[in-house]
Backbone as a printed PyTorch tensor [residue, N CA C, xyz], in Angstrom:
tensor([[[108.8350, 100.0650, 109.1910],
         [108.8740,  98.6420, 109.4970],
         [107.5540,  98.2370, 110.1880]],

        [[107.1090,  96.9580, 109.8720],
         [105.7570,  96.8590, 110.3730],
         [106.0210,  95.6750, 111.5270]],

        [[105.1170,  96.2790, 112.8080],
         [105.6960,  95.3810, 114.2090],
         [104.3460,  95.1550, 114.8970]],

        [[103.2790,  95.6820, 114.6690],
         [102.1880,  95.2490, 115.5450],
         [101.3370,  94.3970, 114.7940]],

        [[100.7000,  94.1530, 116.1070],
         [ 99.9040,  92.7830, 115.2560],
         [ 98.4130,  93.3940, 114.1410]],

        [[ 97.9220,  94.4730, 114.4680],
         [ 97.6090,  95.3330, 113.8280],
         [ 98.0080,  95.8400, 112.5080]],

        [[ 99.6690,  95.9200, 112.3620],
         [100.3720,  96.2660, 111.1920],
         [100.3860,  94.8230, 110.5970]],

        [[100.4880,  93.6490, 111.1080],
         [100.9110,  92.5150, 110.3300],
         [ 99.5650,  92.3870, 109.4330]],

        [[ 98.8580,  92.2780, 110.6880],
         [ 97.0920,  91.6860, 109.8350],
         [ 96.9010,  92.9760, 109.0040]],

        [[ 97.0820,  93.7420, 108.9090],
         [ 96.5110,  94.6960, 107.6300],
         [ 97.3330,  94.7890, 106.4330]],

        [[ 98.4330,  94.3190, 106.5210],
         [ 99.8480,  94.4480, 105.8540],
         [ 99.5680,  92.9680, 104.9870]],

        [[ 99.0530,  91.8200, 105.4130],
         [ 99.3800,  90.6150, 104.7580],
         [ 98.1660,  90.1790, 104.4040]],

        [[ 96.7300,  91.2980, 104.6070],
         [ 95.1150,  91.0310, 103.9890],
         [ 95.6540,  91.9640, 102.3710]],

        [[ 95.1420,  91.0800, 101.4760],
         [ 95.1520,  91.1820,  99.8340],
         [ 94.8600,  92.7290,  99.5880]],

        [[ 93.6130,  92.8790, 100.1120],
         [ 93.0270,  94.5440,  99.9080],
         [ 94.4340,  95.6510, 100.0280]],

        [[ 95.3530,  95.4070, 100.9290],
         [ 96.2810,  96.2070, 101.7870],
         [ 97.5750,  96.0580, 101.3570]],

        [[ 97.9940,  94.5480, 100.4250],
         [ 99.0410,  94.0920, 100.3100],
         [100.3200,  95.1670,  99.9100]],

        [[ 99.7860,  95.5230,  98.6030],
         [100.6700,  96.7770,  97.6380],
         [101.1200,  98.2360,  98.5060]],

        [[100.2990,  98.3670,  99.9080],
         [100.7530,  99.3870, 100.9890],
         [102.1740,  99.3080, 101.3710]],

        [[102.8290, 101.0200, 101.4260],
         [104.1610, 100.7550, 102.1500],
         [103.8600, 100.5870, 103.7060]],

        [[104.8530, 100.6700, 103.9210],
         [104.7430, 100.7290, 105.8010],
         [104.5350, 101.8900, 106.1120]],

        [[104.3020, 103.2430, 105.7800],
         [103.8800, 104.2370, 106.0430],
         [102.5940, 104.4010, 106.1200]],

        [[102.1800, 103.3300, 104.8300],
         [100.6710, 103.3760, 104.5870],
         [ 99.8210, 102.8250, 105.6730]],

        [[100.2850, 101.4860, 106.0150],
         [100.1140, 100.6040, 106.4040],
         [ 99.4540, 101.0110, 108.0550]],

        [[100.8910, 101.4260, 108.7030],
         [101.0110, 102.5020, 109.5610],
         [100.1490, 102.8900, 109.5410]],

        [[ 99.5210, 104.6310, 109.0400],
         [ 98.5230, 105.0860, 109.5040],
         [ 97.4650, 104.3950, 109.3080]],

        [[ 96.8850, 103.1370, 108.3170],
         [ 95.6990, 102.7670, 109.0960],
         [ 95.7490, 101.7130, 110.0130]],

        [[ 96.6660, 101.5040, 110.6570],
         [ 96.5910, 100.9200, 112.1300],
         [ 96.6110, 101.7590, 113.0740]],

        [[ 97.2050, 102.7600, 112.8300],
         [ 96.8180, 103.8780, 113.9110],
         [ 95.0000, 104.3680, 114.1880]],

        [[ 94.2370, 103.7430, 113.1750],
         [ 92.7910, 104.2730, 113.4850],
         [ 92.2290, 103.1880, 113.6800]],

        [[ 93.0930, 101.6120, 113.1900],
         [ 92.2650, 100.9740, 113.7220],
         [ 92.0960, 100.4570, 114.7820]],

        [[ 90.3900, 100.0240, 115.2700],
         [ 90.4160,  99.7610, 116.3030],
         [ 89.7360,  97.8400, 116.3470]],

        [[ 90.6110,  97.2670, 117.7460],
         [ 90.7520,  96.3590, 117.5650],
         [ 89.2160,  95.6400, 118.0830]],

        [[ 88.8650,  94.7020, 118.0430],
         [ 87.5120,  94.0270, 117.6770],
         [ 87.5500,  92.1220, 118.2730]],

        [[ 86.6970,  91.8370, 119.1670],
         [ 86.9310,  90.3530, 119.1850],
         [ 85.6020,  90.0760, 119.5080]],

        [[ 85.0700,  88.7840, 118.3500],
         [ 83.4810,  88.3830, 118.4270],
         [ 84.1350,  86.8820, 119.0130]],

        [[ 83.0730,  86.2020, 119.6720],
         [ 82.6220,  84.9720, 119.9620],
         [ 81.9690,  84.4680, 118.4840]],

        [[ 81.8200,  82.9580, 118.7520],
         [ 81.0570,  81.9800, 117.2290],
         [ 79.7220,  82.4650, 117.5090]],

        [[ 79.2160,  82.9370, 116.4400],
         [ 77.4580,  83.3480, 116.5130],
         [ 77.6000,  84.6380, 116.6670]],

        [[ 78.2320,  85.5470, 116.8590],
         [ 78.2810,  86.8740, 117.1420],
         [ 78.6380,  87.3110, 115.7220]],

        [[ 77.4870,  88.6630, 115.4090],
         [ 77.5000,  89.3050, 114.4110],
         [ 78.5980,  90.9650, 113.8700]],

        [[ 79.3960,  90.4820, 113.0080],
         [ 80.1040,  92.2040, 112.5710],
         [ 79.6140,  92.6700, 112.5760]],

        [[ 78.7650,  92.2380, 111.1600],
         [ 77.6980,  93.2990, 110.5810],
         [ 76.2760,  92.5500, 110.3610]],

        [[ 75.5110,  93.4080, 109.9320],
         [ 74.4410,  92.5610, 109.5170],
         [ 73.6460,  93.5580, 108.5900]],

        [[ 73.3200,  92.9090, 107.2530],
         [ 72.5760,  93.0760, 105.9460],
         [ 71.1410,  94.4670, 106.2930]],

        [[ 71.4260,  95.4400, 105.5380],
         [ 70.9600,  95.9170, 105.5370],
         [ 71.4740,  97.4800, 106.3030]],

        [[ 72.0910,  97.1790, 107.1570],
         [ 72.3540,  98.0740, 108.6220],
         [ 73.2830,  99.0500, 108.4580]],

        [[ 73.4200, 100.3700, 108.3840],
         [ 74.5760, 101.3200, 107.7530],
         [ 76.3360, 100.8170, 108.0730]],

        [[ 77.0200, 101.0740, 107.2760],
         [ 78.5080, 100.5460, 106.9790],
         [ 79.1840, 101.8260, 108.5150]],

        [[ 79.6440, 100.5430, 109.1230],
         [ 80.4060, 101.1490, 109.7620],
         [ 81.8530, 101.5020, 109.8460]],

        [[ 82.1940, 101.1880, 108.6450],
         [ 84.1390, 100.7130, 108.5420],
         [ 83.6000,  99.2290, 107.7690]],

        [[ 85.2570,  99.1590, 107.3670],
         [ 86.1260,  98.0830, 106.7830],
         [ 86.7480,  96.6690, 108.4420]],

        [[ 86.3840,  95.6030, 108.0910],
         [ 86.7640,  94.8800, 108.8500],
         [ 87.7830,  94.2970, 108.4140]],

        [[ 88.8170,  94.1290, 108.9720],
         [ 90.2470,  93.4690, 108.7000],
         [ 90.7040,  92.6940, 109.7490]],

        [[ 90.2940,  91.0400, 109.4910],
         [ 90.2150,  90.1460, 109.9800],
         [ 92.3690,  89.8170, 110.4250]],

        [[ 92.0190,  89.7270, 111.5010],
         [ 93.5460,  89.3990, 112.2610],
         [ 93.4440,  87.6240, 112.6790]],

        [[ 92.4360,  87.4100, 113.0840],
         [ 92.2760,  85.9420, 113.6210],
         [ 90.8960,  85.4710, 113.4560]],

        [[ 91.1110,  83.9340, 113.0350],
         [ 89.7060,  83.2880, 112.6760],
         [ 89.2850,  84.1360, 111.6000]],

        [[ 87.7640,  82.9760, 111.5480],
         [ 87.1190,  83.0200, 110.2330],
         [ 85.5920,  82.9660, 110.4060]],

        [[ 85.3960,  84.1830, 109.3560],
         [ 83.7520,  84.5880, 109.3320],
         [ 82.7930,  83.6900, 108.0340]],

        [[ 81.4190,  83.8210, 108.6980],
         [ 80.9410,  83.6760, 107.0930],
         [ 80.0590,  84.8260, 106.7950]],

        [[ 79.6760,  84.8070, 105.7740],
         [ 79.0330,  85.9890, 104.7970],
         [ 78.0980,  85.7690, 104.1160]],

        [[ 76.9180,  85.9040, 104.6890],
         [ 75.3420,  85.7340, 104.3210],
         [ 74.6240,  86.6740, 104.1560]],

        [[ 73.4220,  86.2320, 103.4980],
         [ 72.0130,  87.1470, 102.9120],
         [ 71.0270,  86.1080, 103.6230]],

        [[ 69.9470,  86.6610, 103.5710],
         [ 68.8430,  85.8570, 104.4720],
         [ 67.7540,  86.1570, 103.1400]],

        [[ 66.9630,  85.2700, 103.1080],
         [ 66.1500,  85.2010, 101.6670],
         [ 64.7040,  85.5740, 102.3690]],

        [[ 64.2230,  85.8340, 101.4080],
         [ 62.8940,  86.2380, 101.9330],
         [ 61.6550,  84.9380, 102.2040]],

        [[ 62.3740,  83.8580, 102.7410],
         [ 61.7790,  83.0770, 103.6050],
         [ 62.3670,  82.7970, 104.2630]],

        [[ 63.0040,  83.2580, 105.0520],
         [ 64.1800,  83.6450, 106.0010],
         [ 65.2700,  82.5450, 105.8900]],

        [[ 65.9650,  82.2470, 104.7770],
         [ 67.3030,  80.7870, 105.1620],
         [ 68.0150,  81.4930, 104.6600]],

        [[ 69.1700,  81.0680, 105.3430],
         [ 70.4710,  82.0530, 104.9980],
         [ 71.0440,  81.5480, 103.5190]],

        [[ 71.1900,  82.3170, 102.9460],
         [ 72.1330,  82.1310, 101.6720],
         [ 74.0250,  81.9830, 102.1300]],

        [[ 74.1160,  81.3070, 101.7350],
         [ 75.9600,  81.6080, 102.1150],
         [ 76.9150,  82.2560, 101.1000]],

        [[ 77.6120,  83.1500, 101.2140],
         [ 78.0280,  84.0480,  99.7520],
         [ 79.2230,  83.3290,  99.8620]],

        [[ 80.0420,  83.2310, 101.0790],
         [ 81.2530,  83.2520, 101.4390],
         [ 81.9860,  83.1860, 102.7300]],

        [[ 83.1730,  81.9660, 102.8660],
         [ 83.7380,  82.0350, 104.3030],
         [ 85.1820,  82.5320, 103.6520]],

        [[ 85.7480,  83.5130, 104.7980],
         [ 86.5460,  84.1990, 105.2150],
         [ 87.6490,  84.2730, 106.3940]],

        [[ 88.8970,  83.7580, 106.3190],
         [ 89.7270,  83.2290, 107.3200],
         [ 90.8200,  84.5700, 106.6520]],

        [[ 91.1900,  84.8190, 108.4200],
         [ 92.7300,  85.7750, 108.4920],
         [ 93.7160,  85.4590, 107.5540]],

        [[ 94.3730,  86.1060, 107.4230],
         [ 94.2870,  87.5210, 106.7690],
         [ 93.3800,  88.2610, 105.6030]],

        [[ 92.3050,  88.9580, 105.9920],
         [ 91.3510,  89.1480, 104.9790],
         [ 90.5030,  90.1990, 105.6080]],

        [[ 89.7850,  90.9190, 104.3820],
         [ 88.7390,  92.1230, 104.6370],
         [ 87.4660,  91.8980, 104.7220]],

        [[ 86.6520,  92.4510, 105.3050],
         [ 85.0120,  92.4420, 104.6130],
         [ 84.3310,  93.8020, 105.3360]],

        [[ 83.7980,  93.6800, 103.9520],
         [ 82.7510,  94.5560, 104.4500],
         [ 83.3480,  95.9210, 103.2550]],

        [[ 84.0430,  96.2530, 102.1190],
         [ 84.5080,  96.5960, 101.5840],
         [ 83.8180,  97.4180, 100.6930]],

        [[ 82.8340,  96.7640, 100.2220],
         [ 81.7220,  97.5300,  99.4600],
         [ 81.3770,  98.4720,  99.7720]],

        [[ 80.5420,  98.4110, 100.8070],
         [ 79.6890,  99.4820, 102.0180],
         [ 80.6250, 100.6360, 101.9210]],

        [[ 81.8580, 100.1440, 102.2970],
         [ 83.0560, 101.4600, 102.6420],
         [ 83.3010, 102.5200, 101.3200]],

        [[ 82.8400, 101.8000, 100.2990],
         [ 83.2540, 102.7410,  98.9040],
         [ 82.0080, 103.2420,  98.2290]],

        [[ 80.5950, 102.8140,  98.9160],
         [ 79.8470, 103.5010,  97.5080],
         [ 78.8930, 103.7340,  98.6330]],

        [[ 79.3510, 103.5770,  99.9590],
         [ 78.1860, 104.6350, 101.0780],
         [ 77.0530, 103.7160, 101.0990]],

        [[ 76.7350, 102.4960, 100.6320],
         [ 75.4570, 102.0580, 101.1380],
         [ 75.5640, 101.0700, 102.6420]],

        [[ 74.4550, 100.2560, 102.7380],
         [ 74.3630,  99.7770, 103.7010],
         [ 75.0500,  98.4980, 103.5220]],

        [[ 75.3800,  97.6390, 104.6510],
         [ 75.7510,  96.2990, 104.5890],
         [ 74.9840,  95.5130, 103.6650]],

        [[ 76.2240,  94.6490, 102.4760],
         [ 74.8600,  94.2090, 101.3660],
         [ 74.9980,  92.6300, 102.0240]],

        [[ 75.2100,  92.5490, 102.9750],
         [ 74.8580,  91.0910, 103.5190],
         [ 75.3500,  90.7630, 105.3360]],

        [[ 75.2050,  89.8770, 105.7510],
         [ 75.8740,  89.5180, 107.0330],
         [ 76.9580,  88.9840, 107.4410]],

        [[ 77.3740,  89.3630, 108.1400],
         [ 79.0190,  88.6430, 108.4100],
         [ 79.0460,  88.1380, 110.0860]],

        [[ 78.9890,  86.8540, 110.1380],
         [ 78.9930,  86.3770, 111.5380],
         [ 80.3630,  85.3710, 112.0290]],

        [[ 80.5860,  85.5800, 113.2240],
         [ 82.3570,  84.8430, 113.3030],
         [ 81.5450,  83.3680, 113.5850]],

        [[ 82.2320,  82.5970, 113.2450],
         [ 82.5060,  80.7230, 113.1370],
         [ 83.6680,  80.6360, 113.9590]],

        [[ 84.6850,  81.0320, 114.3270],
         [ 85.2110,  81.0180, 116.3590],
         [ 85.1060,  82.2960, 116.3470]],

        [[ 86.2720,  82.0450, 117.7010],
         [ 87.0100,  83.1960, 117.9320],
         [ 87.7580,  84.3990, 116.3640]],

        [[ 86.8570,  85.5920, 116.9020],
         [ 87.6730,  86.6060, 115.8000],
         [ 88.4040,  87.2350, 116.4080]],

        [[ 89.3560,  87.6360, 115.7870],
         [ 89.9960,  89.3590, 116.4740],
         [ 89.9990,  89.9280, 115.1550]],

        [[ 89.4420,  91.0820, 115.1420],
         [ 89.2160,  91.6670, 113.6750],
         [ 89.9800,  93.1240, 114.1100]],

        [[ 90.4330,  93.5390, 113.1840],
         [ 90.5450,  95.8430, 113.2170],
         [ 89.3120,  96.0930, 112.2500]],

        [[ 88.6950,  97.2380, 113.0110],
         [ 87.4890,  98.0110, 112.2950],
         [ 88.4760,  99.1340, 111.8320]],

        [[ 87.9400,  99.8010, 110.7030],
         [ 89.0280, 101.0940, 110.1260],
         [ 87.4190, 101.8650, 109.4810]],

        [[ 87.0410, 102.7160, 110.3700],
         [ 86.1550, 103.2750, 110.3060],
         [ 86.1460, 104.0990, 109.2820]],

        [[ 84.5610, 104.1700, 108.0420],
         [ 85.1470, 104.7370, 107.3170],
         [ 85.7370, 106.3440, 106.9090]],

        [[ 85.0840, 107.1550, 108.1930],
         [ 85.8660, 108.3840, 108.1800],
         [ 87.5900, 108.3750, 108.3270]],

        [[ 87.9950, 107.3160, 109.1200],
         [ 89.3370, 107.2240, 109.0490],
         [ 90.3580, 106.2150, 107.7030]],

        [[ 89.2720, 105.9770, 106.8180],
         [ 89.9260, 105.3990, 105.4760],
         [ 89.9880, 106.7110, 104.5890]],

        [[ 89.0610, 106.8720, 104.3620],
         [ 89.1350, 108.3400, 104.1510],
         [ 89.7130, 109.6930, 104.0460]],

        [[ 90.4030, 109.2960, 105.2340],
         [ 91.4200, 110.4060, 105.9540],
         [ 92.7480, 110.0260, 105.6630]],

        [[ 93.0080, 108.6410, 105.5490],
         [ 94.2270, 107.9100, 105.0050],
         [ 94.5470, 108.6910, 103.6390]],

        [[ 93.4530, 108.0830, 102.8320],
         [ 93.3010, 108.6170, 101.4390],
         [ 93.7360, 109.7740, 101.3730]],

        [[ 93.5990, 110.5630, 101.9410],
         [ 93.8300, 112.1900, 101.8530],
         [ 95.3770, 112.1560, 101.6840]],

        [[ 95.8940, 111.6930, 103.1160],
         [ 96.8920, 112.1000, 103.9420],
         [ 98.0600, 111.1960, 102.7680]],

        [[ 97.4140, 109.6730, 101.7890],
         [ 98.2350, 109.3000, 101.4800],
         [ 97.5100, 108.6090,  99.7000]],

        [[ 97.8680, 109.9460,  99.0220],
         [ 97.0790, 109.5340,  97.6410],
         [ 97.1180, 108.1320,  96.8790]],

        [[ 98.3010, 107.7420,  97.0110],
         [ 98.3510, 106.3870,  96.6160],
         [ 97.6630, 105.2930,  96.8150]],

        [[ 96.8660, 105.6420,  98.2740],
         [ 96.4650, 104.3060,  98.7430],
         [ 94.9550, 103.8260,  97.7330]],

        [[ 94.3350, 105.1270,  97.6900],
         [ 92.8320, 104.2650,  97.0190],
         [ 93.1970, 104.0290,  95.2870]],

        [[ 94.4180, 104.3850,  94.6870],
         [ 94.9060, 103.9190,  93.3470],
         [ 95.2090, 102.2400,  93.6780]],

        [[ 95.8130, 102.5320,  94.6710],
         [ 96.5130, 100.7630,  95.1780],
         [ 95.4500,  99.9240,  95.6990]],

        [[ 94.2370, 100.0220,  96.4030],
         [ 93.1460,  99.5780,  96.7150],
         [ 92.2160,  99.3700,  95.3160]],

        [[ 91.9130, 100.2810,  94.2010],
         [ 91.1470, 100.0840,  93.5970],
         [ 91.6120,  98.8310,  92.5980]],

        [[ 92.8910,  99.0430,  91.7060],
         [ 93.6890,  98.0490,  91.4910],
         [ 92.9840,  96.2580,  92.2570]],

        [[ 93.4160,  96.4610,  93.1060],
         [ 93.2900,  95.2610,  94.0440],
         [ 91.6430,  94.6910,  93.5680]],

        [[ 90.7040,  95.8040,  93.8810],
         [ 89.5660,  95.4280,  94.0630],
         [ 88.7970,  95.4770,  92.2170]],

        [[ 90.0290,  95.7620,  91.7270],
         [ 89.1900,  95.8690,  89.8570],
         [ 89.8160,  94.6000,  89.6220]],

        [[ 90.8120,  93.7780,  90.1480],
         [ 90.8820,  92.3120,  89.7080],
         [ 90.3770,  90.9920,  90.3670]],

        [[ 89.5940,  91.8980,  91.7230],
         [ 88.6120,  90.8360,  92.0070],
         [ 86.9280,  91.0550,  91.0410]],

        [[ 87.0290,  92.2810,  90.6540],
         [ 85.8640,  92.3940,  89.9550],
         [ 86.0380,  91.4070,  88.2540]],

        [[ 87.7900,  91.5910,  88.0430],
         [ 87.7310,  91.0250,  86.6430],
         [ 87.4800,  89.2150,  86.8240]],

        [[ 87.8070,  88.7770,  87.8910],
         [ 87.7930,  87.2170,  88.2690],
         [ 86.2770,  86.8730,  87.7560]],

        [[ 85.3590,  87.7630,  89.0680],
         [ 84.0650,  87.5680,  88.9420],
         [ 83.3440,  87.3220,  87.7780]]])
């Protein structure tokens, strides 16, 4: 049964949806919880992937900075929702910036501990990839 606020926000972000409560479960057990101010940066473009962000409250946006420095805007992002997803699966660096617009409370799920999920629970990156091959088919 899912009871923390931790289990809700990871349980009702799209990436996570198809998780049982077992699943669910252990990655709230690694994650750790996170709160930016407006202007305060997750991540930022370029900079090694530290984890998966799984937004619990408020809303980020998601930029590239051009090489005359103006921000590009890819995308805004309001709870319940992930970012930073890429980075976590093919090992590169942040392919853009993610800065909070208010108050966030985010879970980081670091990616040695997604990882470790995976192990502990085979289903999950079949049920994740799914998820993330019909945002690729939208695109």
């Amino acid at each position: 049964m899912v009871t923390s606020a931790k289990e809700i926000s990871i349980s009702h972000t799209p990436l996570f949806a198809s998780l049982t409560p077992p699943e669910i479960e252990a990655l709230a057990r690694r994650a750790i919880e996170k709160r930016f101010t407006p202007g305060e940066l997750l991540a930022h473009e370029g900079q090694p992937c530290q984890g998966l962000f799984v937004l619990g409250r408020g809303c980020v946006k998601i930029f590239k900075t051009s090489a005359a420095g103006r921000e590009v805007m890819l995308a805004i992002e309001s709870a319940p929702s992930s970012v930073a997803e890429v980075p976590l699966f093919d090992g590169g660096p942040f392919p853009a910036t993610v800065s909070a617009v208010d108050d966030v409370t985010a879970y980081l799920i670091a990616k040695a501990d997604f990882q470790q999920v995976c192990r502990e629970h085979p289903e999950v990156p079949l049920k994740v990839l799914a998820v993330v091959g019909r945002r690729l088919r939208v695109l």
